[in-house]
C-alpha positions as CSV (number, residue, x, y, z in Angstrom):
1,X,0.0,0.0,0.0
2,X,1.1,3.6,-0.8
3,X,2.7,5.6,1.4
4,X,0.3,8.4,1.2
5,X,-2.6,6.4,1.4
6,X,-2.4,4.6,4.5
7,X,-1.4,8.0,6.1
8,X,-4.9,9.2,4.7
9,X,-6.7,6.1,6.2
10,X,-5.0,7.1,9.6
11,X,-6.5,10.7,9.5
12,X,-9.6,9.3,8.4
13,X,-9.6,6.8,11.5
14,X,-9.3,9.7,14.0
15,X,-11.5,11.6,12.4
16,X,-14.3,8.6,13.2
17,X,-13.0,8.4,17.1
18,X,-13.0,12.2,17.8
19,X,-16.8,12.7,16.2
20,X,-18.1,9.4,18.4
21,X,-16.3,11.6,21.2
22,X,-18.2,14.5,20.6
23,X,-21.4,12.4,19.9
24,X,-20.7,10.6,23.9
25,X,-20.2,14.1,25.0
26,X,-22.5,16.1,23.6
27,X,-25.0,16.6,26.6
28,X,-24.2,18.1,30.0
29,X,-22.8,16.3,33.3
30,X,-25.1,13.5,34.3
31,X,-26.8,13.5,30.7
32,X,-26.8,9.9,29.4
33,X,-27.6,9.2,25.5
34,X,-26.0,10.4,22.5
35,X,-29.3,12.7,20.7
36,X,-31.1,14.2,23.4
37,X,-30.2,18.4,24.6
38,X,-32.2,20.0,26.9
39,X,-32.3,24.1,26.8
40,X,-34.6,25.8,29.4
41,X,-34.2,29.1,27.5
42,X,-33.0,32.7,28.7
43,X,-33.1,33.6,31.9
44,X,-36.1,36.8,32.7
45,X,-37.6,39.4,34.9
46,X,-41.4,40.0,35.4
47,X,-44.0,41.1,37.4
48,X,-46.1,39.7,40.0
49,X,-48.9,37.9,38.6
50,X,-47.5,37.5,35.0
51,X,-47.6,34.6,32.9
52,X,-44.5,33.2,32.1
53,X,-44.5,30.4,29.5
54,X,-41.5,28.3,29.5
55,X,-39.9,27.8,26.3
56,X,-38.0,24.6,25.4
57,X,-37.9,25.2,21.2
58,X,-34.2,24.8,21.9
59,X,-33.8,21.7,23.3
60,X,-33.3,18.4,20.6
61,X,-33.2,15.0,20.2
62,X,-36.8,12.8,19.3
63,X,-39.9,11.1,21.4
64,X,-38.3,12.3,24.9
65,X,-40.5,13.0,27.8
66,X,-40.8,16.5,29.3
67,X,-40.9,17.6,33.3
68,X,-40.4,21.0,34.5
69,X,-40.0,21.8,38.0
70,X,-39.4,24.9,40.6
71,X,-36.1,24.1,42.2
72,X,-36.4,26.8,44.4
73,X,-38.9,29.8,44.9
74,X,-39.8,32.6,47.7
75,X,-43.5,31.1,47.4
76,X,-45.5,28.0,47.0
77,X,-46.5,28.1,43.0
78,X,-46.3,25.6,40.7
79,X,-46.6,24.8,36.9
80,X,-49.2,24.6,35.2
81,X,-48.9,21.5,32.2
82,X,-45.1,20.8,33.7
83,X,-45.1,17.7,31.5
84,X,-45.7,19.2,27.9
85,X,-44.5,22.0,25.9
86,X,-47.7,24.8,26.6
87,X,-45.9,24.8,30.5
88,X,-46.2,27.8,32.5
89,X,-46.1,29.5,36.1
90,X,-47.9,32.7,37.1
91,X,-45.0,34.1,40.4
92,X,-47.2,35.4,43.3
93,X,-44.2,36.7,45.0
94,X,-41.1,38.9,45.1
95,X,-37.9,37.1,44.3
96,X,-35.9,34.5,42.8
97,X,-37.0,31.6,41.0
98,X,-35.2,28.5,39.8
99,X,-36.6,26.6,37.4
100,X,-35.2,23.1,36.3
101,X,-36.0,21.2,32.5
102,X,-35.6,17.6,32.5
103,X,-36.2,15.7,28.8
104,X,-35.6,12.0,29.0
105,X,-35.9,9.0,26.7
106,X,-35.4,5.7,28.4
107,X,-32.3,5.6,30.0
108,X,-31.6,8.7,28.5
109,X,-32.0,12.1,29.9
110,X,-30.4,16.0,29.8
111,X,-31.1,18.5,32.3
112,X,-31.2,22.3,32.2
113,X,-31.6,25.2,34.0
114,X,-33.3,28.9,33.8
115,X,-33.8,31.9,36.4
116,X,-37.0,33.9,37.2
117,X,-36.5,37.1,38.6
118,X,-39.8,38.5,40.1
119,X,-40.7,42.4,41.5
120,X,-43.8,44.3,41.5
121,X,-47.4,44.4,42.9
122,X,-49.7,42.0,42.6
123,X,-53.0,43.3,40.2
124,X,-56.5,43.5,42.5
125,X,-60.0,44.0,41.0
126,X,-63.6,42.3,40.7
127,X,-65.4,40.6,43.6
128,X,-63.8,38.3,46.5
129,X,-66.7,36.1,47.2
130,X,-64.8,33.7,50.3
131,X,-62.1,34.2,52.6
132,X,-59.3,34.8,51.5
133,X,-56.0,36.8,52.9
134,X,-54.1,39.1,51.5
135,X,-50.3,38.8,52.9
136,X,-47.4,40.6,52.4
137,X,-45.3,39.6,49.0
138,X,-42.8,42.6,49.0
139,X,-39.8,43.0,51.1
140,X,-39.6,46.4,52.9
141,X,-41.7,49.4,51.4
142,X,-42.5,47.7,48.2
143,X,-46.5,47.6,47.2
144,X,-48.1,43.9,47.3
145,X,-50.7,44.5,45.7
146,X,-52.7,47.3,43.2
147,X,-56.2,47.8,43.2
148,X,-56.9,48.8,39.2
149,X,-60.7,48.9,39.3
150,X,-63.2,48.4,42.3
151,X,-62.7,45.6,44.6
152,X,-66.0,44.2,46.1
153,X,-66.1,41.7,48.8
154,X,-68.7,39.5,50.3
155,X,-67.2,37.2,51.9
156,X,-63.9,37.6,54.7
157,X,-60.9,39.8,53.8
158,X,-58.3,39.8,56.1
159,X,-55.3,42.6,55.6
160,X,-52.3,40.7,57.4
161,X,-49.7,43.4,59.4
162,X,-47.2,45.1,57.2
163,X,-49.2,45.2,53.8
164,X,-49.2,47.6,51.6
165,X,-52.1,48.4,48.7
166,X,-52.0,51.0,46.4
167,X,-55.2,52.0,44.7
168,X,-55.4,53.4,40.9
169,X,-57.3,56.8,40.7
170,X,-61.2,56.7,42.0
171,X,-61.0,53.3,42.6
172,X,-62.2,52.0,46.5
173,X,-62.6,49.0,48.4
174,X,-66.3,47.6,48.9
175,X,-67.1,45.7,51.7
176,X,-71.2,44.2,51.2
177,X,-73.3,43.5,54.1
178,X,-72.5,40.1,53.4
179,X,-68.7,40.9,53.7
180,X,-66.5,41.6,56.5
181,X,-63.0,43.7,56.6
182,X,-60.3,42.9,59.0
183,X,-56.9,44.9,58.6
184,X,-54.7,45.4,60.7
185,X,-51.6,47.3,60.8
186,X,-51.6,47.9,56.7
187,X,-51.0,50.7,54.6
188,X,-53.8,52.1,52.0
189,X,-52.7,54.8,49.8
190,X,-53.0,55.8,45.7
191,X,-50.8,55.1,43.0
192,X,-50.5,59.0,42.2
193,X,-53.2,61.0,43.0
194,X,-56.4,59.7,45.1
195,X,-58.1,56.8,45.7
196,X,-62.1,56.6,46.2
197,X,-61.7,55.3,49.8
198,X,-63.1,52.1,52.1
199,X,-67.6,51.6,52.1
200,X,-68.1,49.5,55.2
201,X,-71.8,48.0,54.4
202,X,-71.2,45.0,56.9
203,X,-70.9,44.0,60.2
204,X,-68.1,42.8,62.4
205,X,-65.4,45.0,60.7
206,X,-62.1,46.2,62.5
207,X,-59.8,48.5,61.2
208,X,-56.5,49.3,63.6
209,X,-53.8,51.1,63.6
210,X,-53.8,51.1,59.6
211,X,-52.6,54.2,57.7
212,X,-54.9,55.4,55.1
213,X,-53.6,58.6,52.8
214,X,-55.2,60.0,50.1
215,X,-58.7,58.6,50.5
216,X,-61.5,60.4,49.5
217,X,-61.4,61.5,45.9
218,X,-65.4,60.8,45.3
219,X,-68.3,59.9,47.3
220,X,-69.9,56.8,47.4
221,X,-73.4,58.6,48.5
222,X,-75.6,61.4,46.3
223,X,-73.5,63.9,48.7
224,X,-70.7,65.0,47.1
225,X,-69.0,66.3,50.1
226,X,-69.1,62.8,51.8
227,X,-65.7,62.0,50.3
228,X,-64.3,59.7,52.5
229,X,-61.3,57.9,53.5
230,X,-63.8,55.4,55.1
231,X,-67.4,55.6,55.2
232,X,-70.3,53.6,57.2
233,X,-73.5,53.2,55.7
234,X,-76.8,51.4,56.1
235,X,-75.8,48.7,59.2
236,X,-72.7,48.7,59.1
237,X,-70.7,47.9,62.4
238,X,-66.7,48.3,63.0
239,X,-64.4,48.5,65.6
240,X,-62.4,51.7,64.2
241,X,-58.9,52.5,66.5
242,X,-55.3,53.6,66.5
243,X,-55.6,54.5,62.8
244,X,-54.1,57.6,60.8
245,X,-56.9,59.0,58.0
246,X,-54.5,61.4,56.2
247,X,-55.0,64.0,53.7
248,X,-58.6,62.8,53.2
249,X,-60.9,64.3,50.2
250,X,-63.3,66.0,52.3
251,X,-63.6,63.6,55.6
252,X,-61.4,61.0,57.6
253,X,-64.6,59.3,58.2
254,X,-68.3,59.4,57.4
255,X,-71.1,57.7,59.5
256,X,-74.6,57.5,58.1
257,X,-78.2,55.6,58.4
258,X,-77.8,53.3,61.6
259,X,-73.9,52.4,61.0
260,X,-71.7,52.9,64.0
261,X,-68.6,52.2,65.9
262,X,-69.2,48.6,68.4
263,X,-66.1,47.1,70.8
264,X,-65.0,43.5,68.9
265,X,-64.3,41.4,71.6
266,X,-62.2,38.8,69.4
267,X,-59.5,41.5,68.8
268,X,-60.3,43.6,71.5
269,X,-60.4,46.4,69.6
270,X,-62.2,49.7,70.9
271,X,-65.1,50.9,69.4
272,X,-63.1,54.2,68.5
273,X,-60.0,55.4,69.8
274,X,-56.8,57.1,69.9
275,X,-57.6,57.5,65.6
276,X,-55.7,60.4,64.5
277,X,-56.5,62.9,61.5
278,X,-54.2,64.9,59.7
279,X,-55.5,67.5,56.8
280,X,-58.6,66.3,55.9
281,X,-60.4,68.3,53.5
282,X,-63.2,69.8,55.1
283,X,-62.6,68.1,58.8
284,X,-62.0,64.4,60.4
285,X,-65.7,63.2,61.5
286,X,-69.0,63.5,59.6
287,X,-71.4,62.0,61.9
288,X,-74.9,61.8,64.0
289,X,-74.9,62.7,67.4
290,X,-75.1,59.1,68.3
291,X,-71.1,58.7,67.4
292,X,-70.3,61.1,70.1
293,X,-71.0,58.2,72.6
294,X,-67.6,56.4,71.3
295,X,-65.2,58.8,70.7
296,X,-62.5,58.4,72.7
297,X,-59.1,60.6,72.5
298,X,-59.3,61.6,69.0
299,X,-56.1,63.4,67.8
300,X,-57.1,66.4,65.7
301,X,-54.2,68.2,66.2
302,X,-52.5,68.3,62.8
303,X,-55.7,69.3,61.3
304,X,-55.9,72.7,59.6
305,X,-57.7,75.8,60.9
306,X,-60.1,75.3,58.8
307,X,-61.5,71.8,60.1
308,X,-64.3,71.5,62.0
309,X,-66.5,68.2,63.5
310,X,-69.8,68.0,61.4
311,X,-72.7,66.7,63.1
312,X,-76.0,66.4,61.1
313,X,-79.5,66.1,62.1
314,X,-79.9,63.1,64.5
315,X,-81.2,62.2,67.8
316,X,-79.2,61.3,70.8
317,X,-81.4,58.3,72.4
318,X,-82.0,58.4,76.3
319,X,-81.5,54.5,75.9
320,X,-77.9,55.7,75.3
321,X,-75.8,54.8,78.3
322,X,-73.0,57.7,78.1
323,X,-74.1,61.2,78.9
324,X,-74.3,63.7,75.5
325,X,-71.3,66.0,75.9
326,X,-69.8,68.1,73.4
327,X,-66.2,68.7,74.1
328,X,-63.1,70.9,73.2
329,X,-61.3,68.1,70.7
330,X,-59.2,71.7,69.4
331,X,-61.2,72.1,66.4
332,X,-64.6,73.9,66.6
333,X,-68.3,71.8,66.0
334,X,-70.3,72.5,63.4
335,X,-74.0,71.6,63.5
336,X,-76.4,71.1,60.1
337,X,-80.0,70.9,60.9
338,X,-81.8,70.2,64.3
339,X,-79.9,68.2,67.3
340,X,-82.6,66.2,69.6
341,X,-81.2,65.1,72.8
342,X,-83.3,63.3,74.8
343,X,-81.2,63.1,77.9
344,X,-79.3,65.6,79.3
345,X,-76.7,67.4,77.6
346,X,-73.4,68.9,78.6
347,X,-71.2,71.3,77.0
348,X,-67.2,71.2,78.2
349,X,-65.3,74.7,78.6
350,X,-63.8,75.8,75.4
351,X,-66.2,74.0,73.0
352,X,-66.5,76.2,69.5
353,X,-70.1,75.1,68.0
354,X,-71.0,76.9,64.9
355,X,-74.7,76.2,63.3
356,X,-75.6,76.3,59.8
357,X,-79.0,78.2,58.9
358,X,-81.1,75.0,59.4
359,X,-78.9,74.4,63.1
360,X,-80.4,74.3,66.3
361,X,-80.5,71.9,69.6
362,X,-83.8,70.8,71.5
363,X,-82.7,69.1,74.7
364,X,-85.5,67.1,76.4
365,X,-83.9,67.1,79.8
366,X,-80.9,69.6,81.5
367,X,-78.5,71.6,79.9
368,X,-75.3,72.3,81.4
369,X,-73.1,74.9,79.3
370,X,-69.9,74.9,81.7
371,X,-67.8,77.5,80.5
372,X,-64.8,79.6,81.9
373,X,-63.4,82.8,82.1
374,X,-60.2,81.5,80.6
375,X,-62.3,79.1,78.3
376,X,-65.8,80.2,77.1
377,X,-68.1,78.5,75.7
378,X,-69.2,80.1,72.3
379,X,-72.4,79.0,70.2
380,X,-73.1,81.2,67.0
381,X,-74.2,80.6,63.5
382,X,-71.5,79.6,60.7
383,X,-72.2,83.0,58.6
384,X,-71.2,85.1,62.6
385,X,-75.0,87.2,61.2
386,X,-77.8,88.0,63.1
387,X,-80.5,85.3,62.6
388,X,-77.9,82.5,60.5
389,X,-79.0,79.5,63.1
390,X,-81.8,78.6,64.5
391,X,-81.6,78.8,68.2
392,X,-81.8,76.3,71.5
393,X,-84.7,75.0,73.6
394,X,-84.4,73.2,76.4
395,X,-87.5,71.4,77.0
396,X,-88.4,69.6,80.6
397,X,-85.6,70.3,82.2
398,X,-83.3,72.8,83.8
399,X,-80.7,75.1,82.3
400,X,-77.5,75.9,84.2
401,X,-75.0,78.7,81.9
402,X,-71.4,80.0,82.7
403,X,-68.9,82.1,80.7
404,X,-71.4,81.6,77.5
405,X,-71.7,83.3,74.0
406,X,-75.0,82.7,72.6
407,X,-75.2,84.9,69.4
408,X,-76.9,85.0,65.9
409,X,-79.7,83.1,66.4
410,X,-83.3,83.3,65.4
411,X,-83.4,82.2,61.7
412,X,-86.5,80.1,61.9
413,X,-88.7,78.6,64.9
414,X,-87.9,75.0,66.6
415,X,-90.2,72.7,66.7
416,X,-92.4,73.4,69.0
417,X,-92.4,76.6,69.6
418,X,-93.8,79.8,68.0
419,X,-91.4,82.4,68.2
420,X,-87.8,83.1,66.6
421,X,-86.1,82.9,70.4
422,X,-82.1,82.6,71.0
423,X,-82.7,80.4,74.4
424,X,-85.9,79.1,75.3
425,X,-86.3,77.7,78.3
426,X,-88.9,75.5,80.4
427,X,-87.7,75.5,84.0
428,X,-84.9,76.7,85.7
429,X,-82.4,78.9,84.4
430,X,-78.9,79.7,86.1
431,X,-77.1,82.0,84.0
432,X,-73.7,83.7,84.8
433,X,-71.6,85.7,83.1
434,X,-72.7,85.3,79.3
435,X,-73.8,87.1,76.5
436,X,-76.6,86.6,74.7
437,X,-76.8,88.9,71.6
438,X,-78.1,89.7,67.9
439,X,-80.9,87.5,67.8
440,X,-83.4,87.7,65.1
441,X,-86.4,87.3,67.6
442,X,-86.4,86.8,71.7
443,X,-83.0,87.0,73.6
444,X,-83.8,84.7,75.9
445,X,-87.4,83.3,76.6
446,X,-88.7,82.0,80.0
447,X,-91.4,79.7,79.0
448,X,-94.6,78.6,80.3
449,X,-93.5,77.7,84.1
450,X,-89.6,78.8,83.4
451,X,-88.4,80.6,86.2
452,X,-84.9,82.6,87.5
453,X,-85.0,81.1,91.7
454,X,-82.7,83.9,92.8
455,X,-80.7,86.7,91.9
456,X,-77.9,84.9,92.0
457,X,-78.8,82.6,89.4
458,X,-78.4,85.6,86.8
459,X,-75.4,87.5,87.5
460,X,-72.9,89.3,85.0
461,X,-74.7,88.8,82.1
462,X,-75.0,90.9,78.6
463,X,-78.4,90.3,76.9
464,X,-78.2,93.0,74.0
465,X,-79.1,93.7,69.9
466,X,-81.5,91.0,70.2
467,X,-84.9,92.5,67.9
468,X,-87.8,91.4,69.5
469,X,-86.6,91.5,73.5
470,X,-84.3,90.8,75.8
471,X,-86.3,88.3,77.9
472,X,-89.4,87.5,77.6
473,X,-91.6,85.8,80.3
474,X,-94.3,83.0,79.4
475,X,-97.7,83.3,79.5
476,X,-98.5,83.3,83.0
477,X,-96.3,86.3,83.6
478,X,-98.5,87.7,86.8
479,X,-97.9,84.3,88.6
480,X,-94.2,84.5,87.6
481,X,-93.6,87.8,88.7
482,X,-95.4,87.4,92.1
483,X,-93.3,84.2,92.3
484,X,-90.0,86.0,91.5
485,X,-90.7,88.8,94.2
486,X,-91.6,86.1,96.7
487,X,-88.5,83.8,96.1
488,X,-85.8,86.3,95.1
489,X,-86.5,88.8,97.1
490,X,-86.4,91.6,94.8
491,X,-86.4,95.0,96.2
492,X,-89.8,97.1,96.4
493,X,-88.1,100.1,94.3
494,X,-84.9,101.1,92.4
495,X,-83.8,104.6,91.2
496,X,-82.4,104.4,87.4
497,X,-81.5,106.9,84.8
498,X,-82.1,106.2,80.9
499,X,-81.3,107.4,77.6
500,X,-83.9,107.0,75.3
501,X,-83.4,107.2,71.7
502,X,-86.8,107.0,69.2
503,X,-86.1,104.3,66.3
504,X,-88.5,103.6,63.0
505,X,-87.8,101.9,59.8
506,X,-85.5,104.2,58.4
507,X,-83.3,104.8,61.3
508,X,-83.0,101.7,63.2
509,X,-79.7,100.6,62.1
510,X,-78.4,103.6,63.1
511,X,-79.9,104.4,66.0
512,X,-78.4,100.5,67.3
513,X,-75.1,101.6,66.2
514,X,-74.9,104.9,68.1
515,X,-77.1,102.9,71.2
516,X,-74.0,100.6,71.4
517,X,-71.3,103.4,70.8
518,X,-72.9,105.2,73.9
519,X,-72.7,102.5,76.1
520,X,-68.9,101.4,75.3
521,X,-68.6,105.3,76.1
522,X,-70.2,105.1,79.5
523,X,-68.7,101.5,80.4
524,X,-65.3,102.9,79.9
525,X,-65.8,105.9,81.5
526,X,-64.9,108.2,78.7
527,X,-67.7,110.3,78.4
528,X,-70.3,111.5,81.7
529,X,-74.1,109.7,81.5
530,X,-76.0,112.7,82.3
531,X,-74.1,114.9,79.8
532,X,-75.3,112.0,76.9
533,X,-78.7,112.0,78.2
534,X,-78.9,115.8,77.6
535,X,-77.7,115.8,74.2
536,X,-79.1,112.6,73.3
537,X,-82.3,111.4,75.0
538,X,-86.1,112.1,73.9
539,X,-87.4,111.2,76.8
540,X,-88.6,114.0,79.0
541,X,-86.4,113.2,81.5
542,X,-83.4,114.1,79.2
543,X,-83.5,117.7,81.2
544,X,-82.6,115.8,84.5
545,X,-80.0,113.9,83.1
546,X,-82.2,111.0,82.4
547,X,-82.7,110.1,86.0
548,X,-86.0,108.2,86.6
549,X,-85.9,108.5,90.0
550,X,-87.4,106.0,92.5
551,X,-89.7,103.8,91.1
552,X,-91.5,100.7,91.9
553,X,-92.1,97.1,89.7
554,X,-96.3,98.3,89.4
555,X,-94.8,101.9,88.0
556,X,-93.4,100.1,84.9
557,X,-96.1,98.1,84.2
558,X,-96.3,99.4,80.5
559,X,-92.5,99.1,79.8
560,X,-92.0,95.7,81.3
561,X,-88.8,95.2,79.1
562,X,-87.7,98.6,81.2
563,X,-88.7,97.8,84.7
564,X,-87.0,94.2,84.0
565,X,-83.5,95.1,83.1
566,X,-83.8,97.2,86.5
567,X,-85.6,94.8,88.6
568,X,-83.4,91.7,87.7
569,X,-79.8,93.8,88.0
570,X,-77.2,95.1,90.4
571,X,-76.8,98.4,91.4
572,X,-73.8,99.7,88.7
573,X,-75.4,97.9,85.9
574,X,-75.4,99.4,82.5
575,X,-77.9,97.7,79.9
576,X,-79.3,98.2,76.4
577,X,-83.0,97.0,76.2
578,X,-85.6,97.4,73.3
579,X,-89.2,98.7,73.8
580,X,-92.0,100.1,71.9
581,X,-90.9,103.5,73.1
582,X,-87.4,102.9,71.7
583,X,-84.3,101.9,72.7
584,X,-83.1,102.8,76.2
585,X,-79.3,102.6,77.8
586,X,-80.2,102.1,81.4
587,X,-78.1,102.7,84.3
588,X,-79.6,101.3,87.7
589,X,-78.5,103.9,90.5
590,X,-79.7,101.7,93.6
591,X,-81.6,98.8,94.3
C-alpha cells in the first residue's frame, strides 16, 4: 500500500473516534444518550402575577418526555402542564425563581436550568366572594398589591400586618353586608393621586392602627362632600382604632343611616380610639350625634384651621348609656340641621359650636353649658349674622350657663315653639356671666313655668341687639312675677337713669349703632351719662339727666322690658333693652 494512502486512512480513522467523542459528550454532566439536549431558555424578569410560559424550542433530540420543576422559589407556585410544551407558572411573590427542564428517553435524559427574577405588585380587582388573605409579598416598602378597578367583597378579607395596597385613581374598596373587613396594621394609599376610599356596608369589621392617605377623591353617596377615607353606611358595624386618616378628600370618616362604631371582643379592639387625622379636606368626622357616645381621644391636632367636626340632624337616644357632651377636641363643632337630645346634655369649657341656617339643639332634659373665664363656651351661627342659626330650647328640664356666648340666632322657629327665640327655656335657668346677643327674635325666653330662683342665678350677664326683647316671660307672667318677688327677694323700688333714643324703619340701624357706641362710652368711663342723656335722649327726663328717680315694679307696668332690666340687676349695671318707646341705655342707680 502507498505511502500516502495509508497515512490518509489514519487521518480518516481519528476523524471517526474524535466525532463518536463529541457524539458521547455532547450533553451536559449527568446526561446519558447520545441525541437528546435540553435548553430551558433565557433567563427573565417580570412582574407579579405575570404569565411566564416556559420555552423549550431549543432543546433536541426525538420522542423524549418532558418535566419542569421549581427548584427553588420565595412562594409555594407551581406549573401549570409541567409535562408538555404549553408549561407555565404565574410568580405570586417577590424574588428568585429556579426553574429546572428535565427531557428524558429511556435511560436517556439532559437537564437544564433557567432563572426567574420577580418584582412588582400583585393586580387586585372584581369581587372576592370567600375568605381569602391578603399577605405581604414585598420586602420592605415595596407595594403587594394594586387595586386597578373596584374591589367588592362579600365574603372575609383579612389585611395581614405590614401590607401595603396601592389604589389606581377613583377606585375603592367595597365591603357588602355580606362581607366583612379585618386589617390590621396595613397601609392604603393611591398610585398617584387619590383613591375613592373604604364603604363598610357589613358587620363585624375592625380597622386598627392602619394608615390610610389619600382617600377620598369621590363619594360613594348622592352627597358629594361625603368624600371619605372610610365611610359607614346602612348597618354597618366596626371596631375603628389607633388609625391615621391622612390628607382625606373631604372627611377622615363618614357615619350614616344606623352604621356605628361597636367594641369586637375577638381582637379587642375599641369601638373608636386614639384615631388620628391629619388634613382632611373639610374636617376628620362626619357623623350623627349618636357617634359622640364612642369617641375616645381623637387626635385632631394636625388638622388645619379650617377643620371643624360636622354633626348632622340626628337624635341622641336616652336608651344611650353615656351622657351627650360636646367637648373641646381643638377644632370647633359645626352643627347642620336640628340636634334632639333626649337626655341631658353637657357642654365642656372651650367647645366652638357653629350652626348652619337650618342648626339648632332641642334638649329634652338639663343643659349644662360649663364654661370659663379662661375658656368660654361660644355658640353662633356659621355665617357670625344675626338670625344665621336657629336657636336652642331646652324642654323639661333645667338650664345651668357660665362664661357663655349665645349669638346669631333666630333664623327660623324650633319645633315646638312659636317664636324666633335665642334660648328658650322651660324651668330653671342659672345663668352667669354670658352674652346673649343679635338675635333675630327673643333674647332669651322663659317659658310657660320657666323661672330665675334667685338673683344669684343671673349674675354678670349681657343680653343685648336682640330684635324682639331681651327676655321675655311666658304666658302666666303675673304668677311668675309674684313668684319671682316672693323667692328672690327683689327690692320694692330702684332709682335708674335712661337714655332713650326714638327708632323707626328708616333709622334703626343707626340708631343700634350709636345705642352701642354710647354704652362702650359710659362702660369705659370716657364720656359722663348725664351729659349723653342731655344731648341725646327724647325722653322728658333728658333735662334731669335721664334720671327716673325712684320707682317701683307696678310703675313700669307698660314698659315691662324697662322695669326688667332694672328689677333683675345690680346696682352699677349698664344695659341696652328694646321697647315700643325705643331703645333705652339704662343705668340702675340703687336697688
Amino acid at each position: 500500500m502507498p505511502k500516502n494512502t495509508r497515512k490518509m486512512i489514519r487521518c480518516f480513522t481519528i476523524l471517526a473516534i474524535c466525532t463518536a467523542l463529541v457524539w458521547s459528550f455532547s450533553c451536559k454532566q449527568g446526561e446519558v444518550g447520545p441525541r437528546l439536549g435540553a435548553v430551558a431558555g433565557q433567563d427573565t424578569s417580570v412582574q407579579i402575577g405575570d404569565t411566564v410560559y416556559l420555552d423549550l424550542s431549543g432543546s433536541f433530540g426525538k420522542d423524549y418526555d418532558i418535566e419542569w420543576s421549581i427548584i427553588s422559589q420565595p412562594a409555594i407556585d407551581t406549573i401549570a402542564f409541567s409535562q408538555s410544551d404549553s408549561a407555565y407558572i404565574i410568580p405570586s411573590r417577590n424574588g428568585l425563581y429556579t426553574i429546572q427542564l428535565r427531557i428524558s428517553r429511556g435511560n436517556e435524559f439532559s437537564e437544564d436550568f433557567m432563572s426567574i427574577t420577580v418584582s412588582g405588585a400583585i393586580p387586585l380587582s372584581g369581587t372576592i366572594t370567600g375568605d381569602s388573605t391578603l399577605t405581604i409579598i414585598n420586602v420592605g416598602l415595596e407595594t403587594d398589591y394594586i387595586v386597578t378597578s373596584d374591589l367588592t367583597v362579600s365574603g372575609y378579607l383579612t389585611i395581614e400586618e405590614g401590607v401595603i395596597i396601592e389604589f389606581e385613581e377613583d377606585v375603592g374598596l367595597i365591603i357588602t353586608e355580606s362581607g366583612t373587613l379585618m386589617a390590621e396594621n396595613a397601609t392604603m394609599k393611591p398610585t398617584e393621586n387619590q383613591w375613592k376610599g373604604i364603604h363598610l356596608m357589613g358587620q363585624g369589621n375592625v380597622l386598627a392602627n392602619n394608615l390610610l392617605v389619600n382617600g377620598g377623591s369621590s363619594s360613594y353617596t348622592n352627597e358629594i362632600t361625603e368624600a371619605a377615607a372610610l365611610i359607614l353606611t346602612g348597618s354597618a358595624k366596626a371596631s375603628v382604632s389607633g388609625n391615621t386618616f391622612e390628607s382625606s378628600g373631604s372627611y377622615g370618616i363618614v357615619v350614616k343611616d344606623q352604621a356605628g362604631f361597636v367594641f369586637d371582643n375577638p381582637s379587642y379592639t375599641y369601638p373608636f380610639r386614639n384615631n388620628k387625622f391629619k388634613s382632611s379636606g373639610l374636617g376628620p368626622l362626619k357623623i350623627p350625634v349618636t357617634v359622640l357616645a364612642k369617641l375616645s381621644s381623637p387626635d385632631f391636632s394636625e388638622e388645619s384651621e379650617e377643620s371643624y367636626l360636622m354633626l348632622y340632624e340626628s337624635t341622641y337616644p336616652a336608651a344611650e348609656l353615656v351622657s351627650a357632651n360636646l367637648s373641646n377636641y381643638g377644632i370647633p363643632f359645626r352643627i347642620s340641621g336640628t340636634l334632639k337630645f333626649d337626655q341631658p346634655l353637657s357642654i365642656l369649657p372651650g367647645t366652638e359650636v357653629y350652626f348652619t341656617r337650618t342648626g339648632g339643639i332641642i334638649i329634652n332634659g338639663n343643659l349644662n353649658i360649663n364654661g370659663s373665664s379662661s375658656d368660654p363656651v361660644i355658640l353662633d351661627g356659621f355665617t357670625g349674622t344675626p338670625g344665621s342659626w336657629n336657636g336652642i330650647y331646652v324642654k323639661n328640664g333645667n338650664t345651668l350657663i357660665t362664661y357663655a356666648t349665645i349669638t346669631n340666632a333666630g333664623y327660623r322657629t324650633l319645633e315646638g315653639l312659636e317664636e324666633l327665640s335665642c334660648l328658650t327655656v322651660e324651668g330653671t335657668l342659672n345663668m352667669q356671666h354670658c352674652e346673649v346677643s343679635h338675635c333675630n327674635g327673643i333674647g332669651i325666653w322663659l317659658k310657660d313655668d320657666a323661672v330665675i330662683e334667685y338673683p344669684a342665678n343671673f349674675y354678670g350677664n349681657t343680653v343685648s341687639n336682640n330684635k324682639t326683647c331681651a327676655v321675655r316671660l311666658g304666658l302666666d307672667d303675673a304668677y311668675k312675677l309674684a313668684k319671682l318677688a316672693e323667692v328672690n327677694y327683689l327690692p320694692d323700688s330702684v332709682r335708674a337713669r335712661h337714655i332713650l333714643l326714638q327708632i323707626n324703619q328708616n333709622n334703626a340701624r343707626q340708631m343700634l349703632e350709636l345705642a352701642d357706641s354710647l354704652k362702650r362710652l359710659i362702660e369705659d368711663k370716657r364720656a359722663d351719662f348725664a351729659e349723653l342723656a342731655r344731648t341725646n335722649s327724647v325722653d322728658g327726663s333728658a333735662k334731669d339727666g335721664g334720671d327716673l328717680g325712684w320707682f317701683r315694679e307696678s310703675d313700669m307696668v307698660n314698659i315691662k322690658q324697662l322695669s326688667d332690666s332694672c328689677f333683675f340687676g345690680r346696682a352699677g349695671d349698664i344695659k341696652m333693652v328694646t321697647t315700643q318707646f325705643g331703645i333705652h341705655i339704662v343705668e340702675i342707680f340703687f336697688l
